[in-house]
C-alpha positions in Angstrom: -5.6 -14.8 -1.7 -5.4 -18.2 -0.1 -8.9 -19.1 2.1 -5.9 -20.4 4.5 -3.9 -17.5 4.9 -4.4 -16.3 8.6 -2.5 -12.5 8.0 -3.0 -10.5 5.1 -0.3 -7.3 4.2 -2.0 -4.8 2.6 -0.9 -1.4 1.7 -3.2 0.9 1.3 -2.4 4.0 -1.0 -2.7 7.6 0.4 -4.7 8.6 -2.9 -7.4 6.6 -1.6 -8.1 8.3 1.9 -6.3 11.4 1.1 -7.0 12.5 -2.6 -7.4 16.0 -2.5 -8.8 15.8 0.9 -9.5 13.4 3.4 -12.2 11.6 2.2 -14.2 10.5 4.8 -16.6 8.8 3.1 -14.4 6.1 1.5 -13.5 5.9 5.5 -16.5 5.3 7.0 -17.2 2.5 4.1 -13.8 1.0 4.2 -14.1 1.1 8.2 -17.4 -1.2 8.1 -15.6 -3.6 5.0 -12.5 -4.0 7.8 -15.0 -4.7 10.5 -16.9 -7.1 8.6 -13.5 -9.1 7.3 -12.4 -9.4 11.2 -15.2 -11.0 12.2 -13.9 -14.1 9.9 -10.9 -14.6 12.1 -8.3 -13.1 10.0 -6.1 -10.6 10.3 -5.2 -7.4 8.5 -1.8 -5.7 8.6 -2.3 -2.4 6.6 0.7 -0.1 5.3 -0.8 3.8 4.5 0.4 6.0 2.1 0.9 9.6 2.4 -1.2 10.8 -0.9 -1.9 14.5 -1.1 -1.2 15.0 2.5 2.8 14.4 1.3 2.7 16.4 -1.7 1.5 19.5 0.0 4.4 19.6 2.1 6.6 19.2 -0.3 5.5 21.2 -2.8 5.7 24.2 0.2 8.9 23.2 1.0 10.0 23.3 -2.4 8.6 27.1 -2.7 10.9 28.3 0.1 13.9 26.7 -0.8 15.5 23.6 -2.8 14.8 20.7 -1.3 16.7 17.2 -1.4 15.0 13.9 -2.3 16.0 12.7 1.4 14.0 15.2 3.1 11.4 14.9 0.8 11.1 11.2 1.6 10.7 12.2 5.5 8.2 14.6 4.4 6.4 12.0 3.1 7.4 9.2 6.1 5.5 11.5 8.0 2.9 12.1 5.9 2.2 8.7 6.2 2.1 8.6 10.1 -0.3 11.2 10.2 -2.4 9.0 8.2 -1.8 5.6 10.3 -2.7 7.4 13.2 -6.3 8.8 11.6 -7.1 5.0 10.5 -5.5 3.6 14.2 -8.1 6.2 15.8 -10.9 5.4 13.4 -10.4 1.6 14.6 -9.4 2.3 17.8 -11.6 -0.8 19.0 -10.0 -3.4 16.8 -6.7 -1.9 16.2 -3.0 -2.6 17.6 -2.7 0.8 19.8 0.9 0.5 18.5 2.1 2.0 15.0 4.7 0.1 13.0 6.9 2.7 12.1 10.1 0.3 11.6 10.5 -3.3 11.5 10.6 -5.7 14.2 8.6 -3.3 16.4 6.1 -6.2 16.3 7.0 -9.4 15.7 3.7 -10.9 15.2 0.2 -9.4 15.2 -2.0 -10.2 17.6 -4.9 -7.6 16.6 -7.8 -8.1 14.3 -5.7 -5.2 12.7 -2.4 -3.6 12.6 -1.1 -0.1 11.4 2.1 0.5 9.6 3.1 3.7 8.3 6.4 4.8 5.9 9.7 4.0 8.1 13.2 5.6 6.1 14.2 7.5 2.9 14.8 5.5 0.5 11.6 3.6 -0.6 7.5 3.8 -0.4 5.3 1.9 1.9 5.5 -0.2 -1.0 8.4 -1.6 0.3 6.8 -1.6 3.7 4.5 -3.7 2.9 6.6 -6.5 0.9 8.9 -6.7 4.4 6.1 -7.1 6.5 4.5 -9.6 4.5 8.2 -11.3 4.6 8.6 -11.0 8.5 5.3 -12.6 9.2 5.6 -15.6 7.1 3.4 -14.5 4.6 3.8 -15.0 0.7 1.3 -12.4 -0.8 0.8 -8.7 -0.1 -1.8 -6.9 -1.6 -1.4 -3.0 -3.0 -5.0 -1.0 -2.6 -4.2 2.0 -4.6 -5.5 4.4 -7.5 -4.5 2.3 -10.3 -6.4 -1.1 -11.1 -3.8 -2.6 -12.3 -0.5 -2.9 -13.9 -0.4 -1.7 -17.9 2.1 -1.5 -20.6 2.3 2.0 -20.2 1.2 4.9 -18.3 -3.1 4.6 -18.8 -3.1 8.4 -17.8 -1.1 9.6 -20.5 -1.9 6.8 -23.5 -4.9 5.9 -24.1 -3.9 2.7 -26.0 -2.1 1.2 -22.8 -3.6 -2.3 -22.3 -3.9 -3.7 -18.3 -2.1 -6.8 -17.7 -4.1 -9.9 -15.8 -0.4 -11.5 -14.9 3.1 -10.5 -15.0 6.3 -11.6 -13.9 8.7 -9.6 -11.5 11.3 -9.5 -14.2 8.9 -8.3 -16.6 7.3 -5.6 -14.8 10.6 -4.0 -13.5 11.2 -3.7 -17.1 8.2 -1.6 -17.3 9.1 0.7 -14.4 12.2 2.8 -13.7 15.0 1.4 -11.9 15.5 3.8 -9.2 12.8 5.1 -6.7 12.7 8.8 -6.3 9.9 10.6 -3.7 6.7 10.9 -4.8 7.2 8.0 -7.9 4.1 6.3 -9.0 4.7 2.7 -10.3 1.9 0.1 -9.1 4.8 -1.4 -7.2 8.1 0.8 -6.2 11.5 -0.3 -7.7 12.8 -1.3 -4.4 9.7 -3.5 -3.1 9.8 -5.3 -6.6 13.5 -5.6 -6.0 12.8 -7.1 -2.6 9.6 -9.2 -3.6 10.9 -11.2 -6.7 14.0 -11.8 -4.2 12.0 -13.5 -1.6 9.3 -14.9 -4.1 6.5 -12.9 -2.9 3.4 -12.5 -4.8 2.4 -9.1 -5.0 -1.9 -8.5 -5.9 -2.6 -4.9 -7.5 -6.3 -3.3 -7.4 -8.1 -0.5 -7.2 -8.5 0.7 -3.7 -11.9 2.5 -4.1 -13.4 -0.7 -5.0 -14.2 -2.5 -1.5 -16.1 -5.1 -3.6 -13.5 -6.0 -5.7 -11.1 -6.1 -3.0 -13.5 -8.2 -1.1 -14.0 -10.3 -3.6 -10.2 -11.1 -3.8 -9.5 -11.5 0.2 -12.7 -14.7 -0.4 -10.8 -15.9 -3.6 -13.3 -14.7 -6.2 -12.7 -13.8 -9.6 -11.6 -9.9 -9.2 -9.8 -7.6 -11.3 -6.5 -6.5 -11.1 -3.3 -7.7 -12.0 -0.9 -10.5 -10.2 2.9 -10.1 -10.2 4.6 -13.3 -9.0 
């Protein structure tokens, strides 16, 4: 990230405070790592993710009756509010009282640190986050989620799949589907990539549980993850 860069977009996966439960432990670390980065002057807009929270309602949906992929998404959307609002209240003295939950509700932030949760069916907070960065004038946005990285090919499944330091847009949507359906798990969604190379946004991907390599990235140190420009 560039030293100068006043705002930075971040968009912080569900999985990381909401694995399996909350996990209020990553929390109360990643509450004093926020605290400690405002004191520098800059700003944080952060995007949340719905994680587990999400899945659990749709998966009990889904055992009553079918469920469409558009109410699936809202499922999620709120998911994700539910979790803005737990990190707006956690830094309730730093923090915009306002939640973006669509765009231009705030034109420019003016807090140490701004909320943004999911906002329509159709895309992730992915997506969110590549707008946001757009709207305020910035030209990187950061995704702080369970993968640390981008590789050529699922890392769960094969064990041979080798991380990628740098990629180009064109090349990674090659390496992700072309459509985003609910619940999807590509480093970047197909509609923020879509959106991003557009623009010519740079998009940073890292591991979220790692608040030193994050930090390390926010004062631009060497860190690991993967850069897609």
């Amino acid at each position: 990230m560039k030293s100068s860069q006043k705002i930075v977009v971040m968009a912080l996966g569900g999985s990381v405070i909401f694995p399996d439960h909350i996990d209020w432990g990553f929390l109360r670390r990643f509450r004093s790592f926020v605290l400690r980065y405002a004191k520098k002057g800059r700003r944080l807009v952060i995007v949340v993710g719905g994680g587990r929270l999400s899945r659990m309602y749709v998966e009990a949906a889904a055992k009553v009756t079918a469920v469409k992929n558009e109410d699936k998404d809202w499922l999620g959307i709120h998911a994700t509010r539910s979790n803005a609002h737990l990190l707006r209240t956690i830094f309730r003295d730093i923090a915009d009282p306002v939640v973006i939950d669509n765009r231009y509700k705030i034109k420019e932030p003016k807090f140490p640190l701004t909320i943004a949760s999911g906002w329509r069916p159709g895309w992730s907070t992915d997506y969110v986050a590549a707008v946001l960065a757009h709207d305020f004038g910035v030209k990187e946005f950061v995704i702080v989620g369970k993968p640390d990285g981008v590789y050529t090919k699922d890392f769960m499944k094969y064990k041979d799949a080798e991380h990628i330091p740098e990629i180009t847009w064109r090349k990674y949507r090659k390496l992700i589907p072309a459509k985003w359906k609910p619940s999807s798990h590509a480093p970047v969604d197909p509609v923020a990539a879509r959106f991003a190379e557009k623009n010519k946004l740079v998009s940073v991907v890292l591991a979220g549980k790692d608040l030193k390599n994050l930090e390390a990235l926010l004062n631009n140190k060497d860190f690991k993850g993967t850069i897609i420009r």
